[in-house]
C-alpha positions in Angstrom: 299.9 83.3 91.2 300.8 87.1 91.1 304.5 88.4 90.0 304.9 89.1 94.3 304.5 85.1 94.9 300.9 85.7 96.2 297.8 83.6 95.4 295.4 85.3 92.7 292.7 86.6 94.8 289.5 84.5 95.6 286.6 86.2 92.9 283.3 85.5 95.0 280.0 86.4 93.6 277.2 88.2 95.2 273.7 87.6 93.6 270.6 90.4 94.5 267.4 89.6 95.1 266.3 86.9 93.9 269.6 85.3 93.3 271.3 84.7 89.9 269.4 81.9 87.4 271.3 79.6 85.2 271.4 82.3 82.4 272.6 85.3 84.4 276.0 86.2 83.3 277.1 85.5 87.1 276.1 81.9 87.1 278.2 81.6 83.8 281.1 83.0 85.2 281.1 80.4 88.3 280.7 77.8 85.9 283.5 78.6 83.2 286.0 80.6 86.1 285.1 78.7 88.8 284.5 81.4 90.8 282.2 81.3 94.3 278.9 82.1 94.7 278.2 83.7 98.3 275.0 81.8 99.0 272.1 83.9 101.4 269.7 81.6 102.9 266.5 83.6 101.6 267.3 85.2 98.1 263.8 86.5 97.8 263.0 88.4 101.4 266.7 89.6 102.1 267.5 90.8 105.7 270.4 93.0 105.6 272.3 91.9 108.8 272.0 88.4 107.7 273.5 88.8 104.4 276.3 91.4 105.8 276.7 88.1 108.7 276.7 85.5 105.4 279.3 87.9 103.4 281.9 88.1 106.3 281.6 84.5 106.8 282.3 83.7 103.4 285.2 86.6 103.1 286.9 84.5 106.5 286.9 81.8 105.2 288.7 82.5 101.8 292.8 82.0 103.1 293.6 85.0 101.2 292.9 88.2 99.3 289.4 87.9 97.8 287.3 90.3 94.8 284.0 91.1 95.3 281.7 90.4 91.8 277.9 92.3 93.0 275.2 92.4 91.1 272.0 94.7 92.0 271.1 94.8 95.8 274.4 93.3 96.1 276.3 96.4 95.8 274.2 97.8 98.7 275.3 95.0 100.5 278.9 95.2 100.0 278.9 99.1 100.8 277.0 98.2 103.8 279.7 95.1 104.6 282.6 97.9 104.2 281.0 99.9 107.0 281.1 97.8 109.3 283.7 95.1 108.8 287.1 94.9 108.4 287.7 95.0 104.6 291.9 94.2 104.0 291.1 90.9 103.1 289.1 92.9 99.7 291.1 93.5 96.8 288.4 94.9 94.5 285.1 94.9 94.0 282.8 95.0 90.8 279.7 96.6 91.3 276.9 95.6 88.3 273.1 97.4 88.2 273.4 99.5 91.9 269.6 98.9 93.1 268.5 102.3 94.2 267.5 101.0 97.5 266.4 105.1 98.9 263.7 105.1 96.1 260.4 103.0 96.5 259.8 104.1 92.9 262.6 102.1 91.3 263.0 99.6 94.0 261.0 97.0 95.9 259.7 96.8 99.2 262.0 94.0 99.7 265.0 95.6 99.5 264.4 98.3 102.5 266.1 96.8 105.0 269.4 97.4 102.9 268.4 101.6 103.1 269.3 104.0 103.4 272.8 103.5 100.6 276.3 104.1 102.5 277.7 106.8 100.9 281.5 106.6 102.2 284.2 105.7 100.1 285.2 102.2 100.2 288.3 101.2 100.9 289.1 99.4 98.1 289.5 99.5 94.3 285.8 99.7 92.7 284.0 99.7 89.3 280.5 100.5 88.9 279.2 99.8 85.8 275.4 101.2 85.0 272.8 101.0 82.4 270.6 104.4 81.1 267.6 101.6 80.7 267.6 100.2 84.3 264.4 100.4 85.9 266.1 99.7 89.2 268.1 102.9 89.1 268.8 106.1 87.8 271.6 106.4 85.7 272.5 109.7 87.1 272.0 107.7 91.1 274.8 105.1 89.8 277.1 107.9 88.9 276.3 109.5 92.2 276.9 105.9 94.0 280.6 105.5 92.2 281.3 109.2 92.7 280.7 108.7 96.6 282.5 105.2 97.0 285.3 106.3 95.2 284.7 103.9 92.1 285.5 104.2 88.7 282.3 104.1 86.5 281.3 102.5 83.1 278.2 103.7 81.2 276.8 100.7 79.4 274.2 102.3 78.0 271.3 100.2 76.8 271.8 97.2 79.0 268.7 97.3 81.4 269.6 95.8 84.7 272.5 93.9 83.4 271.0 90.7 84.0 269.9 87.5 81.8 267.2 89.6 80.4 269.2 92.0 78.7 270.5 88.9 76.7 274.1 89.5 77.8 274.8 86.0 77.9 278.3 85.1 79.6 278.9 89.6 79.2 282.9 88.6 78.2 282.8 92.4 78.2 282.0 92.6 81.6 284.7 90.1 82.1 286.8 91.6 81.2 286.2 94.8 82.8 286.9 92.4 86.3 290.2 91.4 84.2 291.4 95.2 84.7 290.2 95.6 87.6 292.4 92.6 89.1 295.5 94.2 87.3 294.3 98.0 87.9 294.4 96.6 91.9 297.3 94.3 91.8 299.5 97.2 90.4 298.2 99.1 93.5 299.5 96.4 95.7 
């Protein structure tokens, strides 16, 4: 419950392609937070209208104020989602690993339908957080993404794509950069 009488926003999580396996730090945070997984129906040939369609439904059906945990293609997804959609019912949004989604050199073929990136600001408070050793995007591209959504950004340095295979494990850091995030957005509020 927040100090205003409110409900804590809803965290739901928003897996890329491929979805999230039982060690990636976003499966560990459902399980020990009991946050809520936005489930797409093909995780491995994504259609961007269909996941923008599966993220609205999920945000509708939350009763209140939700935060938005993406990882990868998912923070294409949610910048696309906050073009088109009404987005007051988004408190925040954490933005993990930005798949470069322009660049067939860092990117799979896959992933085109989510190009080319929005580059507005969204309407929300953001975090992207970015690794120099991600083969899925340039570091200097996540600064750019932040810098054009309006979103605070976090260098991790070497983390490659911020994923089970950077050995992160349940990434409490990472948690708690969602942690200020919540109160950096509830202040706002």
């Amino acid at each position: 419950m927040r100090s205003d009488g409110a409900a804590a926003p809803r965290v739901l999580v928003l897996p890329g392609l491929g979805g999230s396996g039982e060690a990636h730090w976003q499966t560990i945070w459902q399980a020990r937070h009991g946050y809520a997984r936005v489930e797409q129906s093909d995780w491995d040939r994504p259609a961007r209208d269909a996941w923008v369609e599966r993220l609205d439904e999920a945000i509708a059906r939350q009763a209140g104020e939700v935060v938005l945990v993406a990882h990868s293609l998912a923070c294409a997804l949610v910048a696309h989602w906050a073009a088109a959609a009404g987005t007051d019912r988004v408190a925040a949004a954490l933005l993990v690993a930005p798949a470069d989604v322009d660049s067939a050199a860092h990117t799979p073929p896959e992933t085109r339908s989510f190009a080319p990136m929005p580059l507005t600001a969204l309407p929300f408070a953001s975090l992207v957080v970015a690794s120099a050793t991600d083969p899925y995007v340039a570091l200097e591209r996540a600064r750019h993404f932040a810098a054009c959504w309006g979103a605070r950004f976090v260098d991790l340095g070497d983390a490659g794509h911020i994923n089970a295979d950077a050995g992160l494990g349940a990434w409490d850091a990472g948690h708690a950069l969602l942690m200020e995030l919540l109160r950096t957005s509830m202040a706002q509020d």
